[in-house]
C-alpha positions as CSV (number, residue, x, y, z in Angstrom):
1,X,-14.5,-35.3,-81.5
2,X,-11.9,-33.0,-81.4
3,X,-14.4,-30.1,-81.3
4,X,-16.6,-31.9,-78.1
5,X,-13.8,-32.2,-76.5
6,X,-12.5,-28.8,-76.4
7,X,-16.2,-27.8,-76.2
8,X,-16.3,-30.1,-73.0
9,X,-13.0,-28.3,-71.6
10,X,-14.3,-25.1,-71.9
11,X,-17.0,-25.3,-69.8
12,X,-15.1,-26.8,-67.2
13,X,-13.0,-24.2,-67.2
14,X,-15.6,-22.1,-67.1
15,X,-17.7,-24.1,-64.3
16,X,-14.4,-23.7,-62.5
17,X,-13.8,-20.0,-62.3
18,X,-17.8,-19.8,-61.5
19,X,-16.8,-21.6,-58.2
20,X,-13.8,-19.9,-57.4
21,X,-16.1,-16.5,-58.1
22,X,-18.8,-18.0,-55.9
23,X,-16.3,-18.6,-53.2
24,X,-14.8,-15.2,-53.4
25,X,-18.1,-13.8,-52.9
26,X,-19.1,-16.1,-50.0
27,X,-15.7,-14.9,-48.3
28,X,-16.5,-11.3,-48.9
29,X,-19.9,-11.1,-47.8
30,X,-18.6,-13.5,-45.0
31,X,-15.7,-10.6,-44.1
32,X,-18.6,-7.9,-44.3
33,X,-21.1,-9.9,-42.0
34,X,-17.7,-9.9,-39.8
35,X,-16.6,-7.0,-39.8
36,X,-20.1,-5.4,-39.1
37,X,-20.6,-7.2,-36.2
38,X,-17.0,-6.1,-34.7
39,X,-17.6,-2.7,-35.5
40,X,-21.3,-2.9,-33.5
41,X,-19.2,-4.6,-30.3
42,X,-16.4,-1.6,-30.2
43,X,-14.2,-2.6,-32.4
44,X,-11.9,0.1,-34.2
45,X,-10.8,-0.5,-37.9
46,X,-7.3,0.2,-36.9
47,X,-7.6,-2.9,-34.4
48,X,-9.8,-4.9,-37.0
49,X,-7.1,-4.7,-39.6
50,X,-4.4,-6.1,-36.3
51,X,-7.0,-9.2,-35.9
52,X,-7.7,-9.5,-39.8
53,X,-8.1,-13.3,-39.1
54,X,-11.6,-12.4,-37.3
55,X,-12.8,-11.8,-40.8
56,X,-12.5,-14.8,-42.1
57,X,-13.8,-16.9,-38.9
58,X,-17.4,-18.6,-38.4
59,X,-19.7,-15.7,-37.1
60,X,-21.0,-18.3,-34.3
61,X,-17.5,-18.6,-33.2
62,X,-16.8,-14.8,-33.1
63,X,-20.8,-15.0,-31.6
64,X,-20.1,-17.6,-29.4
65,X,-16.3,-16.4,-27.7
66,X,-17.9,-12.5,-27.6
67,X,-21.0,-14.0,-25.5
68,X,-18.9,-16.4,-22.8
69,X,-16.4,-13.0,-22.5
70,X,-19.7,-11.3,-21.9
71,X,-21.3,-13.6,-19.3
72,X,-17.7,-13.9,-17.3
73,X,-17.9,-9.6,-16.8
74,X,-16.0,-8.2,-19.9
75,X,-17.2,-4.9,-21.0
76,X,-17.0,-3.9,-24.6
77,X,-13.7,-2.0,-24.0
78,X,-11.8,-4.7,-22.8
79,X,-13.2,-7.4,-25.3
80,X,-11.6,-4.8,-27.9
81,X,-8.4,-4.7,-26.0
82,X,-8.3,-8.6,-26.1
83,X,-10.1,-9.0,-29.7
84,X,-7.5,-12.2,-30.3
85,X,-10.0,-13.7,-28.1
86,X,-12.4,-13.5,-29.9
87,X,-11.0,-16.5,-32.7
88,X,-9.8,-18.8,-30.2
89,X,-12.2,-22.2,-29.9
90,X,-15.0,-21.9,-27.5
91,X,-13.9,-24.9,-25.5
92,X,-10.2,-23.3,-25.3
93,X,-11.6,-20.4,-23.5
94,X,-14.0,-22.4,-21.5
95,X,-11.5,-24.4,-20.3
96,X,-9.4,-21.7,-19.3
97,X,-12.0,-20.3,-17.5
98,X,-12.5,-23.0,-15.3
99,X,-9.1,-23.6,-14.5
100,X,-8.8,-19.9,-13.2
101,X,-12.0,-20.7,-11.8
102,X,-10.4,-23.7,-9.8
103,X,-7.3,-21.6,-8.6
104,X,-9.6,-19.1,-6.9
105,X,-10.1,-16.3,-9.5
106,X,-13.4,-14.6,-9.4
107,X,-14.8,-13.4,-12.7
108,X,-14.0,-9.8,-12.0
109,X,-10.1,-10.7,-12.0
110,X,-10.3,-12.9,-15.0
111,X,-12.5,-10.1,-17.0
112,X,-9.4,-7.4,-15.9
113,X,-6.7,-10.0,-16.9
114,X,-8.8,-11.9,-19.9
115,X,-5.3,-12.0,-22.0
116,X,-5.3,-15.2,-19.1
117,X,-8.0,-16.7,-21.4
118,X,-5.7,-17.1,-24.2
119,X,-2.8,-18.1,-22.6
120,X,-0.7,-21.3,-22.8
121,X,-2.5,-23.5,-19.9
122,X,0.4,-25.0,-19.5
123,X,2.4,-21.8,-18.7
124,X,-0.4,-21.0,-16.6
125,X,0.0,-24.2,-14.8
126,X,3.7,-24.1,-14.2
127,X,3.6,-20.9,-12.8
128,X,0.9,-22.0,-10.7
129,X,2.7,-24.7,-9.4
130,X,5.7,-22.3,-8.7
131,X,4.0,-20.0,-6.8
132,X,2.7,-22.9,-4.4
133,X,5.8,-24.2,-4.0
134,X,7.3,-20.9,-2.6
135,X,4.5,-21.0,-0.7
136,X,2.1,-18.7,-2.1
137,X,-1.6,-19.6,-0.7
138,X,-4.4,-19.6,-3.8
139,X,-5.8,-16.4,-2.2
140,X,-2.4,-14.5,-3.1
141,X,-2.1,-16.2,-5.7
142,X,-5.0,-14.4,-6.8
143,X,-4.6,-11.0,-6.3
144,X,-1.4,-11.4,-8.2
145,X,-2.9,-13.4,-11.0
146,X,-1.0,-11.1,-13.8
147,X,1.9,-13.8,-13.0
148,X,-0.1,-16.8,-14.2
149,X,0.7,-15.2,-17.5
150,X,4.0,-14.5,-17.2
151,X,7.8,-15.8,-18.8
152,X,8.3,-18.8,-16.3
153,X,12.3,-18.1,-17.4
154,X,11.3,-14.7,-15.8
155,X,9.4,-16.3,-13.2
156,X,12.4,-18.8,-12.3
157,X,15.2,-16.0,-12.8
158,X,13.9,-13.6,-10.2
159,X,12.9,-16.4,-8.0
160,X,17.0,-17.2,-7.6
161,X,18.1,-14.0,-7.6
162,X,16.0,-12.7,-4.4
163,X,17.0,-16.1,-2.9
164,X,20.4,-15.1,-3.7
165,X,20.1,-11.8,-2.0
166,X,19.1,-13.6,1.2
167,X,15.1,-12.7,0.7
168,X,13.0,-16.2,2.5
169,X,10.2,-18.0,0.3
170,X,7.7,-16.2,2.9
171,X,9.5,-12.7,2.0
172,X,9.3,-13.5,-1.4
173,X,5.8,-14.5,-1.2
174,X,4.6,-11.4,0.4
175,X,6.3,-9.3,-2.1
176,X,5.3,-11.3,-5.4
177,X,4.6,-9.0,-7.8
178,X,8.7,-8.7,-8.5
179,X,8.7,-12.3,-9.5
180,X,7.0,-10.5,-12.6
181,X,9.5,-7.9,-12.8
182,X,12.6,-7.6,-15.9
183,X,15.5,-9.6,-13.8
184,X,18.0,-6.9,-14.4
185,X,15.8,-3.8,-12.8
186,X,15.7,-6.0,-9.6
187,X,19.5,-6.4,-10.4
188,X,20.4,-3.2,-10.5
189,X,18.0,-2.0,-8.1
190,X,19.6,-4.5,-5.5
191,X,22.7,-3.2,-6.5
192,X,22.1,0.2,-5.6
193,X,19.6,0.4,-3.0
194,X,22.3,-1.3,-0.6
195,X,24.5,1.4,-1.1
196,X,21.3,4.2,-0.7
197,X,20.2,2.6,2.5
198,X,23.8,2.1,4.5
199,X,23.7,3.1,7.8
200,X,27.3,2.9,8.0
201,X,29.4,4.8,5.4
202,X,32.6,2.7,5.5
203,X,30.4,-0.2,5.4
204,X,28.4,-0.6,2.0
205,X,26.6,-3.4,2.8
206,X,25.3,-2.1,5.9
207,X,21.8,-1.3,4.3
208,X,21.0,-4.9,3.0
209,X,19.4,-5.7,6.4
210,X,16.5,-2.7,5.8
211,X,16.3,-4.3,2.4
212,X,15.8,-7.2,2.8
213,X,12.9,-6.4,5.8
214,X,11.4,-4.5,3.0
215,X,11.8,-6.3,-0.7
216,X,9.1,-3.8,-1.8
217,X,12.0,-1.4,-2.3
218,X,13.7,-3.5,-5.1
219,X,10.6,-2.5,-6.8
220,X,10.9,1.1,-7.3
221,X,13.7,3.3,-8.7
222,X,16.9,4.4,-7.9
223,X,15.8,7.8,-8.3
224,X,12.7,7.3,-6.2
225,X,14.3,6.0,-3.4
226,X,17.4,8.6,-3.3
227,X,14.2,11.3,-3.5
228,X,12.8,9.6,-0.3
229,X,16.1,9.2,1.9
230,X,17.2,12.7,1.4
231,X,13.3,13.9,2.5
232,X,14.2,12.2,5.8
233,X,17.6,13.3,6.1
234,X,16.4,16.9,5.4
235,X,13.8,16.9,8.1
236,X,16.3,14.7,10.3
237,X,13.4,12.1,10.8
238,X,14.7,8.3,10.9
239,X,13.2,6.3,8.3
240,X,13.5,3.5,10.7
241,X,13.3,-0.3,8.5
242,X,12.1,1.6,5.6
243,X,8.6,1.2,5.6
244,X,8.1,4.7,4.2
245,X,10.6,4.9,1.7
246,X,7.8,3.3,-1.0
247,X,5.5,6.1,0.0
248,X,6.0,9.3,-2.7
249,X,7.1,12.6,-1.1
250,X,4.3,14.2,-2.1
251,X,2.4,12.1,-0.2
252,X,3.9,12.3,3.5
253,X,4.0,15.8,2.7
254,X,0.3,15.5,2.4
255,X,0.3,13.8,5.6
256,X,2.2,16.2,7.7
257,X,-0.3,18.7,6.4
258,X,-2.9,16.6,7.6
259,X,-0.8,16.9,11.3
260,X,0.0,20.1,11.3
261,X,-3.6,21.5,10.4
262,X,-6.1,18.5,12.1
263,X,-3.7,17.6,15.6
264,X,-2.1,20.9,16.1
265,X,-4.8,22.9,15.0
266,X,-2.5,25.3,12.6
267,X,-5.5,27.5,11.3
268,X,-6.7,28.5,14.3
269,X,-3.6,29.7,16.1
270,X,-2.0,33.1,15.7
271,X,0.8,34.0,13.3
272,X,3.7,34.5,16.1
273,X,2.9,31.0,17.3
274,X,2.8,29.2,13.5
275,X,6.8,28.9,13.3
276,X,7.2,27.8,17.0
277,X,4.0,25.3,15.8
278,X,6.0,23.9,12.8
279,X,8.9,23.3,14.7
280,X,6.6,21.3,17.3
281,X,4.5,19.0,14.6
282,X,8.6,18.1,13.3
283,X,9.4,17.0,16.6
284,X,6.1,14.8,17.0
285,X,6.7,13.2,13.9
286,X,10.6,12.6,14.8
287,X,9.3,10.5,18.1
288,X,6.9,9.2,16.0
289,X,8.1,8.9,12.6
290,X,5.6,5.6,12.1
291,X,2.8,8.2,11.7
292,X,4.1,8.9,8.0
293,X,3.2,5.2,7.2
294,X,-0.2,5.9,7.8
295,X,-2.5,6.4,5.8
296,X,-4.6,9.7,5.7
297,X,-7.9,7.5,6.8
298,X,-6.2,5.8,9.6
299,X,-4.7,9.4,11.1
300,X,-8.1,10.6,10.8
301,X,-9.2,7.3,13.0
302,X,-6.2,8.1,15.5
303,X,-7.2,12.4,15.5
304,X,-8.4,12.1,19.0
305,X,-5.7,10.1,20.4
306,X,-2.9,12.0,18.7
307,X,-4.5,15.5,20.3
308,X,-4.0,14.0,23.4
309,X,-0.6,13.5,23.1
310,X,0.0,16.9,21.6
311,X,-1.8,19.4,23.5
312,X,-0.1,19.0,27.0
313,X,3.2,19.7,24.9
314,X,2.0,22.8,23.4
């Protein structure tokens, strides 16, 4: 008896570790059918081996996520980018879609922010409800989309903090891509734009007003914006509310290029008169300083008219 029994037990044992070896060959040939099929849609090993759970996931699901990415207007590229997507339920992403369908995303948006499609919905939906409540209209809402996605703590934090500077839900709603920036860049960027913009020197907080018309500047550097309001003060052109101190240097010196060659002719005229014609295009722009807000493609719409105002002057 003795005998049958350990007979018995043995192949059990054995019966056993022949499941456990079938198994282990299901998963590996399960990983390989996975892994294949990654590597055909533009996967790279190195982001493969960041995703490992892909491998081990039902090939209709991989299938089945890779195909509603697909049909919304992900390319390849971006699928890669956002692989995680590719192991979260079908009806998750689905949903998700719809929801940013419902807010008034159009499939281009969500396929160049798909992370969205994986997000908490109910992050999404807080933030949403945030944004309406400052009084941001589903069209803004949008074109800013990146914030449906974001910290609400973040969200919340900047929020106070521009209120606290003096910025209206309207102002903040027209500017609100810095509801999405770190809390203490707009900080310190608050801090010391006031002092960059004063218009009076014994007065420090004499620049908040220009500020505060144009909360765009709490979203570039300290560094940038010093760069811009020496340009100005160099040329001795008035920067007015501020309107151009987002714009690069490099770019209204594009743009007096633009003036000096296409309204006062620079290329044709002779080289005793170029100096004299220099001095002239810096006095045009200092009566009219809102050209440098301009875009290239609007001067070029207001050539004629500029001419006109020119050429009796020259």
């Amino acid at each position: 008896m003795i005998g049958v029994f350990l007979e018995e037990n043995k192949w059990e044992k054995l019966l056993k570790r022949w499941k456990i070896y079938c198994k282990d060959i299901k998963l590996r040939i399960l990983q390989v059918e996975n892994y294949n099929y990654l590597k055909e849609i533009g996967l790279p090993d190195g982001k493969i081996a960041s995703q490992a759970q892909l491998l081990g996931l039902n090939p209709d699901t991989i299938r089945g996520n890779y195909d509603k990415l697909k049909e919304i207007g992900l390319k390849d590229s971006k699928i890669a980018t956002n692989a995680a997507l590719l192991s979260r339920g079908p009806d998750t992403i689905r949903r998700h879609y719809e929801n940013l369908k419902e807010i008034g995303l159009k499939d281009s948006k969500i396929a160049t922010l798909a992370h969205l499609l994986g997000s908490n919905p109910d992050t999404i939906r807080w933030n949403y409800d945030k944004l309406k409540e400052i009084g941001l209209k589903d069209s803004k809402i949008a074109t800013q989309a990146q914030l449906l996605g974001g910290d609400p703590e973040t969200i919340r934090g900047n929020y106070d903090k521009l209120k606290e500077m003096g910025l209206k839900d309207s102002k903040i709603a027209s500017r609100a891509e810095l509801l999405s920036r770190d809390p203490e860049t707009i900080r310190w960027n608050y801090q010391n734009h006031v002092g960059l913009l004063r218009t009076d020197y014994q007065d420090r907080d004499s620049g908040k007003e220009i500020l505060l018309q144009q909360a765009s500047l709490l979203g570039i550097s300290s560094n940038t914006l010093e760069s811009n309001v020496q340009w100005f003060a160099d040329r001795n052109i008035d920067y007015g509310v501020g309107m151009t101190l987002g714009t690069k240097t490099q770019t209204k010196r594009k743009k007096l290029a633009w003036i000096l060659r296409e309204v006062f002719d620079y290329r044709e005229i002779s080289k005793d008169q170029k100096s004299n014609t220099i001095k002239n295009m810096y006095d045009f722009v200092r009566t009219n300083p809102g050209l440098l807000f301009d875009s290239i493609k609007t001067l070029e719409k207001k050539k004629d008219k500029l001419r006109e105002k020119v050429i009796p002057n020259i």
